[in-house]
VOGU-3710 file (C-alpha; in Angstrom, 3 decimals, decimal comma):
1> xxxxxxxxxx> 186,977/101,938/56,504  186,589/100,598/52,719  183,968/98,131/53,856  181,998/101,283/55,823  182,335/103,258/52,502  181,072/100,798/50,284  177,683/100,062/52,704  177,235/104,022/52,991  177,596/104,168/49,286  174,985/101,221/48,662
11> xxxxxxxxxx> 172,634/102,538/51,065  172,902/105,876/48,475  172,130/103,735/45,320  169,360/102,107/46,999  167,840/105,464/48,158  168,166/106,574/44,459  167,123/103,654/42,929  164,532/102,553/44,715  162,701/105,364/46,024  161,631/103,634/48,576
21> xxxxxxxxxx> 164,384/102,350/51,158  163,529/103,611/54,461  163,090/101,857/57,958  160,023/100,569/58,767  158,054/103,661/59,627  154,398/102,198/60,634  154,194/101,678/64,519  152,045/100,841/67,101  151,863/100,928/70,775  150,227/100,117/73,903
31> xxxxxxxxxx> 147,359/102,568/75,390  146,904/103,480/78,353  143,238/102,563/80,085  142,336/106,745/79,237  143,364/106,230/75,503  141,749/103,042/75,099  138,298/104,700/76,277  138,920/107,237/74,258  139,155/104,786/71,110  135,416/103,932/71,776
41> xxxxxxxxxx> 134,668/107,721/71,376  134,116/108,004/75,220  134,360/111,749/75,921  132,243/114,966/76,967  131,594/113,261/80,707  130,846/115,961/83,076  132,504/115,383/86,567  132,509/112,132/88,332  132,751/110,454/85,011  128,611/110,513/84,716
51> xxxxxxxxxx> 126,897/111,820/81,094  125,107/115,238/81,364  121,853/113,102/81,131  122,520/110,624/83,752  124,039/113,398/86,283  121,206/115,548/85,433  118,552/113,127/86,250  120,970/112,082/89,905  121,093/115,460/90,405  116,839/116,102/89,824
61> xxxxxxxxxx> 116,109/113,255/91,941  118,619/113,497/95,328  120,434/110,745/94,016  123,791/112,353/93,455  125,210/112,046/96,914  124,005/108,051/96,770  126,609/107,585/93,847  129,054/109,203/95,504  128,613/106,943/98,850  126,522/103,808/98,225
71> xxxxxxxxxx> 126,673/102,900/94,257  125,233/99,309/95,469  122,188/100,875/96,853  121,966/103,369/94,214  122,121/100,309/91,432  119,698/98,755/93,540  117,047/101,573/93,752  117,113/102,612/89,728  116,696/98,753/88,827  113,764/98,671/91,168
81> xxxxxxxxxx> 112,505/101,895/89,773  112,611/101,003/86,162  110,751/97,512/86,925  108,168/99,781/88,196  108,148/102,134/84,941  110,099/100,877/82,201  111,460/104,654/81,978  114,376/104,322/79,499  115,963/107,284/81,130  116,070/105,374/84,340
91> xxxxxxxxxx> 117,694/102,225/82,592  120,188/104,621/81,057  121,242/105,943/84,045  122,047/102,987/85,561  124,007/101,633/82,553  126,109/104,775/83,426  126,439/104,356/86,498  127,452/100,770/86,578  129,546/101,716/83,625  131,271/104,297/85,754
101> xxxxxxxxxx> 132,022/102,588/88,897  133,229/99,474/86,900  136,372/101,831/85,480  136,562/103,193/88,295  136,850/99,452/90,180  140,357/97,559/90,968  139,004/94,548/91,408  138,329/92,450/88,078  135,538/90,305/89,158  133,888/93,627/90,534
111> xxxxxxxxxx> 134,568/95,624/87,499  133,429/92,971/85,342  130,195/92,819/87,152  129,071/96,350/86,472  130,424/95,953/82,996  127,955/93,140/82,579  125,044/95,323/83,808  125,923/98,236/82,077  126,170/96,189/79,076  122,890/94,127/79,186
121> xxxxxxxxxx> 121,435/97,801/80,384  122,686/99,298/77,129  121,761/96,731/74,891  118,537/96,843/75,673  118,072/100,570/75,168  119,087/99,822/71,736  116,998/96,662/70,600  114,493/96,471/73,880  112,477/93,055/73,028  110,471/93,616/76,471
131> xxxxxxxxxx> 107,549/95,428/74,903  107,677/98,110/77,495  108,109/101,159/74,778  111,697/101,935/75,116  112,261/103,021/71,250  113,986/105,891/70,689  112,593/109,438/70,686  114,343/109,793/67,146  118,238/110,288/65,212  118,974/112,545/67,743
141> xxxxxxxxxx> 118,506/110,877/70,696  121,870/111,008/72,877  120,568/107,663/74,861  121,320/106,224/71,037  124,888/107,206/70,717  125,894/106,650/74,026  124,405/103,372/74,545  126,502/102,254/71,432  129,525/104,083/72,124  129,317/102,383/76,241
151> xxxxxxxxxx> 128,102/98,918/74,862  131,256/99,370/72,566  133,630/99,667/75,278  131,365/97,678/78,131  132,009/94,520/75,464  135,425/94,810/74,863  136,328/94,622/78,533  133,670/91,968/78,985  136,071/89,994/76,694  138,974/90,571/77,826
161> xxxxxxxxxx> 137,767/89,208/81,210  136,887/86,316/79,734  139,997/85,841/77,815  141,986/86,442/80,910  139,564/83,733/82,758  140,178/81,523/80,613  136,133/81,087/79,643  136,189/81,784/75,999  137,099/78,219/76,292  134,195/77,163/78,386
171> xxxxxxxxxx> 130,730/75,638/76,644  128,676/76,614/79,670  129,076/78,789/82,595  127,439/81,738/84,607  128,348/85,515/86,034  127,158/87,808/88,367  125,804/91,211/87,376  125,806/94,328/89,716  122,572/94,510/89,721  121,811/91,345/91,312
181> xxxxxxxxxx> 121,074/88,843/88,135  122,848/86,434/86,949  124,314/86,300/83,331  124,776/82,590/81,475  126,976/82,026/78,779  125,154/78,432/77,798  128,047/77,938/74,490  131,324/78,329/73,302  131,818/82,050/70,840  129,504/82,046/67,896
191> xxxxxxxxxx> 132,198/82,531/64,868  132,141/83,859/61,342  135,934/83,955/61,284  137,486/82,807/58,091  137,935/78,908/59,120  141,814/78,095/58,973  143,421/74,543/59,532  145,886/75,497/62,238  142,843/77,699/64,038  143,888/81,332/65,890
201> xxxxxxxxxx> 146,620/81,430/68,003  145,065/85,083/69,975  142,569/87,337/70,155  143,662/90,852/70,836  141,263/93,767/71,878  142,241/96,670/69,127  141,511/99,558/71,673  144,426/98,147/73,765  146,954/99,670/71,182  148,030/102,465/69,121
211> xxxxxxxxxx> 149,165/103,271/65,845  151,521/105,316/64,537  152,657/107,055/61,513  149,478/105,409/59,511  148,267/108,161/56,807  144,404/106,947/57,319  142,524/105,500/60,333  140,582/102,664/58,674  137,762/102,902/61,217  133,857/102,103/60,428
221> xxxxxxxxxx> 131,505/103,035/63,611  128,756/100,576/64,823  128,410/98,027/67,009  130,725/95,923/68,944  134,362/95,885/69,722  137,214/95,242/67,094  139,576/92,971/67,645  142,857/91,731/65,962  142,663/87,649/65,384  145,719/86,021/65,025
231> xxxxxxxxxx> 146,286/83,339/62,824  148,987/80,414/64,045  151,342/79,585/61,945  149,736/78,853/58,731  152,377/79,796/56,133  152,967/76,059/55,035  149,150/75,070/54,754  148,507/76,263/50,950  151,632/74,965/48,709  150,906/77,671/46,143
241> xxxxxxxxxx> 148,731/80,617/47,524  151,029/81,160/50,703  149,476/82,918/53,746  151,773/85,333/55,688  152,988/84,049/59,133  151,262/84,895/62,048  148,522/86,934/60,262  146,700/89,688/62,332  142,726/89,675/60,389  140,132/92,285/61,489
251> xxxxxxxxxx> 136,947/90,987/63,587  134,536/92,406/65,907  133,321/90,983/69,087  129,951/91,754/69,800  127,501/90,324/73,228  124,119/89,565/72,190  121,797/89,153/75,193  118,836/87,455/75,699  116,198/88,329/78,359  114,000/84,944/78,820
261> xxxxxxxxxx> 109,989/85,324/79,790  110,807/84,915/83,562  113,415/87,151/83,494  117,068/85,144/83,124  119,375/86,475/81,125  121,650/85,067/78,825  124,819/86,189/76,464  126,251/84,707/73,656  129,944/85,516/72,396  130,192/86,617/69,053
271> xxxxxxxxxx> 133,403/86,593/66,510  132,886/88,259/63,547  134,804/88,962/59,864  134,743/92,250/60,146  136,234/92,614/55,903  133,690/90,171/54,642  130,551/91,769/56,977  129,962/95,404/57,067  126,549/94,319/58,916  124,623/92,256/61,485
281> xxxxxxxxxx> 121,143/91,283/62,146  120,350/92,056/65,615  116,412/91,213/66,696  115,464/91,333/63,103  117,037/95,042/62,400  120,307/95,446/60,576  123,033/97,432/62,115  126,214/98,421/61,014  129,163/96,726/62,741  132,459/98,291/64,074
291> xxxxxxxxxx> 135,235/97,838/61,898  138,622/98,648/62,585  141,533/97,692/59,877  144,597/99,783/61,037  144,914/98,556/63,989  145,379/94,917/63,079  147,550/96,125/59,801  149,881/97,939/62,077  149,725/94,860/64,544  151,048/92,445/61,919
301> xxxxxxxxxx> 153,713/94,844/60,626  155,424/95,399/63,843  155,049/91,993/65,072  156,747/90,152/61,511  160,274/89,499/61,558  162,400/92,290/60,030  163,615/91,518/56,566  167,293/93,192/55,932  165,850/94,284/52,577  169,907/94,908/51,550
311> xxxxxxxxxx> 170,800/91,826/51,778  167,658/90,517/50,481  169,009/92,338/47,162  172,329/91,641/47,246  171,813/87,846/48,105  169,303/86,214/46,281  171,076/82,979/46,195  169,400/82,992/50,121  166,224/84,561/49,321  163,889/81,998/51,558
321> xxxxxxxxxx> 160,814/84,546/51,155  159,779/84,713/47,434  156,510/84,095/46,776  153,162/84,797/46,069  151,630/85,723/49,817  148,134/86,603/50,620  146,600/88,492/53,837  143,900/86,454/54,550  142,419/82,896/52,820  141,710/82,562/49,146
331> xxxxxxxxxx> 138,006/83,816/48,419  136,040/82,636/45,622  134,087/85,766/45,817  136,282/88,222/45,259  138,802/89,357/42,596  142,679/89,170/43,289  144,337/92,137/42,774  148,208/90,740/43,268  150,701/94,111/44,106  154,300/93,710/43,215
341> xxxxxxxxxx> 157,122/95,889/45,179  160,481/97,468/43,148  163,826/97,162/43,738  165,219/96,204/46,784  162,056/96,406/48,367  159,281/94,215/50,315  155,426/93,868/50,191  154,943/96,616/53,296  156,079/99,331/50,346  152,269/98,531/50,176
351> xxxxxxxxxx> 150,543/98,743/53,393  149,955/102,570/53,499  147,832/101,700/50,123  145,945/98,164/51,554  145,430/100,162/54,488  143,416/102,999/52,481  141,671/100,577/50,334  140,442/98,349/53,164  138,553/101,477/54,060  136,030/101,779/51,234
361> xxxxxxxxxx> 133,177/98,859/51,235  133,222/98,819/47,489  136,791/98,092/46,927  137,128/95,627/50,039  133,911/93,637/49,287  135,388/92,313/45,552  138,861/92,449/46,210  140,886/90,515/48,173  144,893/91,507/48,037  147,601/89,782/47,333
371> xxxxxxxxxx> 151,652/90,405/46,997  154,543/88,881/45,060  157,643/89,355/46,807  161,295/88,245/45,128  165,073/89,443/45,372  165,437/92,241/43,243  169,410/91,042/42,789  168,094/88,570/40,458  167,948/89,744/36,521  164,423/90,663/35,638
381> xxxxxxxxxx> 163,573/87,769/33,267  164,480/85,383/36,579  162,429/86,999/38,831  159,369/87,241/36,317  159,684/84,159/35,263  159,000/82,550/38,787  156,348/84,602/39,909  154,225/83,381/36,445  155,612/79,828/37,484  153,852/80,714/40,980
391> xxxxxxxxxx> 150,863/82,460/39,792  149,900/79,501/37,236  150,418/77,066/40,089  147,684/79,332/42,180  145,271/78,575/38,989  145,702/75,666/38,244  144,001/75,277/41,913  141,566/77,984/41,426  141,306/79,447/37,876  137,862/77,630/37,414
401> xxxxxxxxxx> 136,056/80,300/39,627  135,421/83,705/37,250  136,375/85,955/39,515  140,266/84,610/39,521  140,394/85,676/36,091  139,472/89,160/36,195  142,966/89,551/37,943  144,620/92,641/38,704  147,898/93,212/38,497  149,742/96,197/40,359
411> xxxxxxxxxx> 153,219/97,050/39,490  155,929/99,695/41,204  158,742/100,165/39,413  160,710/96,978/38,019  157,460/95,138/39,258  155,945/96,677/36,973  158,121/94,911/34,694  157,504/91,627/36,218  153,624/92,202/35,461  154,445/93,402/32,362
421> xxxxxxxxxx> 155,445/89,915/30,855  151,850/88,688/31,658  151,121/90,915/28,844  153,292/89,688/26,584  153,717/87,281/24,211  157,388/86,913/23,500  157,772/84,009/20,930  161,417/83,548/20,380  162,347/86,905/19,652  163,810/87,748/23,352
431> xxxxxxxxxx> 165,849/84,648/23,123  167,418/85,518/19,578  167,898/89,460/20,787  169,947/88,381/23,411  171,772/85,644/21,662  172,515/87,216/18,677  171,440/84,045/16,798  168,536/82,660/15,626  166,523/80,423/18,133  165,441/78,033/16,296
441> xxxxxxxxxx> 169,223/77,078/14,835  170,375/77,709/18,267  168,601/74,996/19,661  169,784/72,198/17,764  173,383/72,458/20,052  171,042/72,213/23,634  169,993/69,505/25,558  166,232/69,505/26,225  167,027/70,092/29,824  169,107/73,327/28,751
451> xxxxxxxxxx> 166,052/74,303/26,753  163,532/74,138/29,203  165,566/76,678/31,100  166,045/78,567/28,746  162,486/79,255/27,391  161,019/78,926/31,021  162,546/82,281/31,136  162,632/83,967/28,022  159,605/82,857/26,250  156,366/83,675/27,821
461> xxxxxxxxxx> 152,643/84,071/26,575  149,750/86,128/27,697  148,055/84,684/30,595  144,246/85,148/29,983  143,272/85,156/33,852  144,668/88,718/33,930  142,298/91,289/32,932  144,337/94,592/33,969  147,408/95,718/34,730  148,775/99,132/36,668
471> xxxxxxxxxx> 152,025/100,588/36,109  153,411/102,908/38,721  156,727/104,784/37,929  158,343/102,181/36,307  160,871/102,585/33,758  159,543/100,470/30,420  162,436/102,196/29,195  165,367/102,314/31,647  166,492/104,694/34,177  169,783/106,299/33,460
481> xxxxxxxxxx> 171,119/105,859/36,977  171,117/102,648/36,210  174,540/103,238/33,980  176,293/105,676/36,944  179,314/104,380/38,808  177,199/103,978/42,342  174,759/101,840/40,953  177,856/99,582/38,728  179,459/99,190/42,140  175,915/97,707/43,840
491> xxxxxxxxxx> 175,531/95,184/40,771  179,019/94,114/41,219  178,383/92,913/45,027  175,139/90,651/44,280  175,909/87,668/44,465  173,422/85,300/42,292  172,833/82,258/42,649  175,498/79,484/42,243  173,052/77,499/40,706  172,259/80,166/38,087
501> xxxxxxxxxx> 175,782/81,360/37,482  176,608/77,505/36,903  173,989/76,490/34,775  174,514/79,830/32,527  178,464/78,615/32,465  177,595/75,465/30,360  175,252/77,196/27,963  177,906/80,018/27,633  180,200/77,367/26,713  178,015/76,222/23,989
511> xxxxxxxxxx> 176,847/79,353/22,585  179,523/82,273/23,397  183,032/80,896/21,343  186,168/81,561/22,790  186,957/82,721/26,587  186,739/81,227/29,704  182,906/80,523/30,119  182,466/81,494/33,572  183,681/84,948/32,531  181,518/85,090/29,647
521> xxxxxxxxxx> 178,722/83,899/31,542  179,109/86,559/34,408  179,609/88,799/31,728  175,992/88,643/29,939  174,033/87,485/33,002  172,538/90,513/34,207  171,716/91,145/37,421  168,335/93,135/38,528  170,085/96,282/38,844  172,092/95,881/34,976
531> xxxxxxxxxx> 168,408/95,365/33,981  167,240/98,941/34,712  169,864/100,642/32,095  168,441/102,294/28,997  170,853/99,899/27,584  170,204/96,689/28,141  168,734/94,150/26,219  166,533/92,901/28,353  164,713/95,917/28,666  164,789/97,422/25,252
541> xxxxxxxxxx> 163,803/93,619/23,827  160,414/94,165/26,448  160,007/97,594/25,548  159,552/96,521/21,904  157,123/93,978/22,619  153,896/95,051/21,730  150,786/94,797/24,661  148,068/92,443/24,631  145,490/94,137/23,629  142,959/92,031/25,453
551> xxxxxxxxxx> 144,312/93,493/29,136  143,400/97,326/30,032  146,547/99,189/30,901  147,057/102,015/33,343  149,689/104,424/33,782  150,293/106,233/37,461  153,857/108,373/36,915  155,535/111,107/38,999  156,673/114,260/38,530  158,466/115,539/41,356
561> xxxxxxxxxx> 157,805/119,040/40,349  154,067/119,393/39,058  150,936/117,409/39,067  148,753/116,680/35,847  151,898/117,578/33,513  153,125/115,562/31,257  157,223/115,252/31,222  159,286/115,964/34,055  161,055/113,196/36,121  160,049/111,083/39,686
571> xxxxxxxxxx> 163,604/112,013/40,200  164,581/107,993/39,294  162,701/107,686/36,023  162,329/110,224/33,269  158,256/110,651/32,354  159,830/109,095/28,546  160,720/105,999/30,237  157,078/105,935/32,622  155,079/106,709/29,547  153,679/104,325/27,405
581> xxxxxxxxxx> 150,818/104,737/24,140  147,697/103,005/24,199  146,819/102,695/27,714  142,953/103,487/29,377  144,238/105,917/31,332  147,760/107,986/32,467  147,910/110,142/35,518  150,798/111,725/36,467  151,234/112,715/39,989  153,164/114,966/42,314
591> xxxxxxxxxx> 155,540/112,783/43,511  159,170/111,127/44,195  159,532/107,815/42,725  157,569/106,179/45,802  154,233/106,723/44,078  152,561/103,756/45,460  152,386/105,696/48,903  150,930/108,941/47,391  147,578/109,645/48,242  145,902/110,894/44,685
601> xxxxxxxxxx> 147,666/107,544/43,869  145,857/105,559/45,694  142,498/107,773/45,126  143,170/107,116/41,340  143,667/103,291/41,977  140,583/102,845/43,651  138,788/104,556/40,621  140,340/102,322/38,446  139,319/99,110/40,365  135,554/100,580/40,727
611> xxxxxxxxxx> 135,634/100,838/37,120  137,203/97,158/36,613  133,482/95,766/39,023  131,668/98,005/36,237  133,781/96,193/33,046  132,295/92,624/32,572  134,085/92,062/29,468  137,755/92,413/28,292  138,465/94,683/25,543  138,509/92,707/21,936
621> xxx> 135,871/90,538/23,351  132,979/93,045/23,986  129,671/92,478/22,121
//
């Protein structure tokens, strides 16, 4: 009964401290075939699944009862037609038809057939090389829309045939078409993934599932069919900049045909980066390409292994996830922009936000996102301390390229108190605040060992690759549940490391007279949660630091009340504590603590990293 009480009463404190404890809301699911036409935009058919055009034209030529009894015949006699006259409403009409009877087909191989027909068929309507004066009557031709929309869909079964064929693994080989040709495939996929060591363990059509609970469909039209592309394991292959397990990236597949001088046809497979190309050339004209970024967000989400983000807190002397993780290979072309989560918390406090941001060309074009994740159990200094220990490792590999250092950091809550110390420059004074003694005199008792550890922690300098810094609700100056009895009971049951506790034993031996030194040393090592008082030294020793001035400073703060106003609370920290002088900009939001997943939130952050592509130079330095 005591043991039920306590959990009930820690999954209270976390709800109140965090903000942000809930179960993992974000789903997807499998679609049905109906839904997954209907993600191509497939809709407004007339009867008998045919356009308006294509049934009109049947129906205006005593071709309608053919469909319905001899499709092979009819297939037969609008191919021979359109050899005759090169009529683009003719070639349409067959791409619908041979669209049509290929969903309506049980058989694979058949269905595939008309799907190749109706595909080539539709392709050509929309970059004809034959001369024959198929270009379109203008922007409001419906032949234009539909041929994408079909091609769309026509391609991503088309795939998923040859996936299930096992041919995407084939150099060379050759399919029949319903209309009598023959289709080769003369080399392997054409690829513009992002190359990886360990290569792509699956390629997944995104029409073929559903999401759930996602505040904004990331979803560019154009051509092609998006896919999901996932990564094998590659979380071991970059010792400093690690890659997520079993990453799901965005691509499109698109089927570029080729109609040879006596007629033979030929198709090439194409995989494309759908974040890094919003574009393809196609016959010399640029088209957009179809990007979808939900789908494959959601897809990696559901599919990682669920972190118990309790005990993640409460036992950081396990934590085997820490680290500085990115969603995709490091790009020398774009800017990192690193987010770090709050207490008792995990990078997907994030993914409404990365989900949003993908969407806009601007923002996903220079930016490539990153996350620090730790075990908010750990006292601040700790946990700040290692993630500058892993972002200097990431530039010592990479720090040469400009665009690493116009860094962004991104902080909720105490992260934002892990970014802060990139800001700072601490000297010694942290160290003698919480010592009560003068550094310098202090460190004549250490071993250089002891202080190593000691000022690998506590004494930090500005790091110049960071350029800007966001602060969402966090508490520069404490949060006073912090100090109630609920949140006193939750520090009590983290266990830190033995490692930590130890090593803080022999210094409090050293420094701390009288007393048994493990008490003293569990007495003034604070875990993440003592941190967070108004109180503690710690945080009033940060707050009194002043900021770089050479990093730009934002300020996003609830106010679970009223928007635009000054003062209030996010119902965890005060506006006081959330406020801080000096900074570019402050917006204060209507919102609960979890202001990373508020919507003018995330509209002000992407005005704030448009404006950091318009800032070349760092304030203090500009001409």
């Amino acid at each position: 009964m005591k043991k039920t009480l306590r959990f009930l009463l820690l999954i209270s404190l976390a709800a109140m401290l965090s903000g942000c404890f809930s179960a993992r809301e974000i789903g997807i699911s499998e679609a049905s075939e109906a839904e997954a036409r209907e993600y191509y935009g497939i809709s407004g058919s007339t009867s008998e699944g045919l356009s308006f055009e294509s049934r009109n034209y049947l129906q205006s030529n005593l071709l309608i009862q053919l469909y319905r009894t001899n499709p092979e015949e009819l297939i037969r006699l609008l191919s021979e037609e359109f050899r005759k006259t090169g009529n683009r409403e003719i070639l349409g009409t067959k791409a619908d038809v041979c669209y049509n009877y290929a969903v309506e087909s049980t058989d694979p191989d058949s269905a595939n057939r008309c799907y190749l027909a109706a595909a080539y068929a539709y392709y050509r309507l929309l970059f004809d090389q034959s001369g024959q004066g198929m270009a379109c009557s203008g922007r409001f031709d419906p032949l234009v829309i539909r041929a994408t929309i079909r091609y769309n869909a026509a391609t991503g079964q088309i795939f998923k045939y040859l996936k299930a064929r096992g041919l995407l693994e084939k150099k060379a080989f050759h399919l029949p078409s319903a209309d009598g040709e023959t289709v080769s495939f003369p080399s392997f996929p054409v690829s513009s993934l992002p190359k990886l060591k360990d290569g792509y363990e699956d390629f997944l059509l995104c029409s073929d599932f559903r999401t759930e609970k996602l505040a904004h469909f990331s979803y560019h039209f154009g051509i092609g069919a998006p896919i999901i592309a996932i990564t094998r394991d590659a979380s071991g292959s970059d010792r400093t900049l690690k890659l997520a397990k079993d990453l799901a990236l965005s691509a499109t597949c698109v089927l570029r045909f080729h109609t040879e001088k006596d007629g033979s046809r030929s198709a090439v497979v194409e995989f494309h980066d759908s974040v890094k190309n919003d574009s393809l050339l196609i016959h010399g004209e640029r088209v957009p390409l179809t990007q979808d970024f939900s789908t494959p967000i959601a897809y990696f989400i559901n599919h990682r292994d669920d972190l118990n983000l309790l005990s993640y807190m409460l036992n950081p002397d396990h934590d085997q996830f820490s680290g500085l993780y990115a969603m995709s290979p490091y790009d020398s072309e774009k800017i990192p922009v690193i987010f770090v989560h709050g207490l008792m918390s995990s990078p997907e406090t994030w993914i409404q936000m990365i989900n949003t941001l993908s969407s806009d060309p601007a923002i996903r074009t220079h930016y490539q996102f990153w996350f620090y994740t730790y075990s908010s159990g750990n006292p601040i200094l700790v946990s700040a301390g290692t993630m500058r220990k892993a972002v200097d490792a990431v530039w010592q590999q990479y720090g040469k390229n400009p665009n690493f250092n116009r860094m962004v950091l991104v902080g909720h809550s105490m992260g934002g108190l892990l970014a802060k110390t990139f800001a700072l420059d601490s000297g010694d004074s942290l160290l003698t605040k919480l010592i009560k003694r003068p550094w310098s005199e202090v460190k004549q008792e250490l071993r250089p060992e002891e202080i190593r550890q000691m000022e690998e922690i506590a004494v930090f300098h500005r790091r110049e690759y960071v350029s800007r810094i966001v602060f969402m609700a966090v508490p520069h100056k404490g949060s006073e549940m912090a100090d109630w009895s609920i949140a006193r009971l939750g520090a009590s049951l983290i266990s830190l490391p033995v490692k930590m506790v130890r090593n803080a034993a022999t210094l409090a031996a050293k420094l701390i007279p009288g007393g048994n030194a493990t008490d003293q040393a569990k007495k003034h090592l604070h875990t993440g949660i003592d941190n967070l008082s108004p109180d503690n030294p710690v945080l009033t020793g940060l707050s009194e630091m002043p900021l770089s001035t050479q990093i730009v400073y934002h300020s996003i703060i609830g106010n679970n009340r009223k928007a635009g106003v000054p003062g209030g609370t996010d119902g965890v920290v005060k506006y006081e504590s959330s406020h801080l002088d000096n900074v570019e900009s402050e917006r204060v939001v209507k919102s609960g603590h979890s202001v990373q997943s508020n919507p003018e939130t995330i509209r002000e952050l992407v005005r704030i990293l448009k404006e950091h592509l318009q800032r070349k130079q760092l304030p203090g330095n500009d001409a």
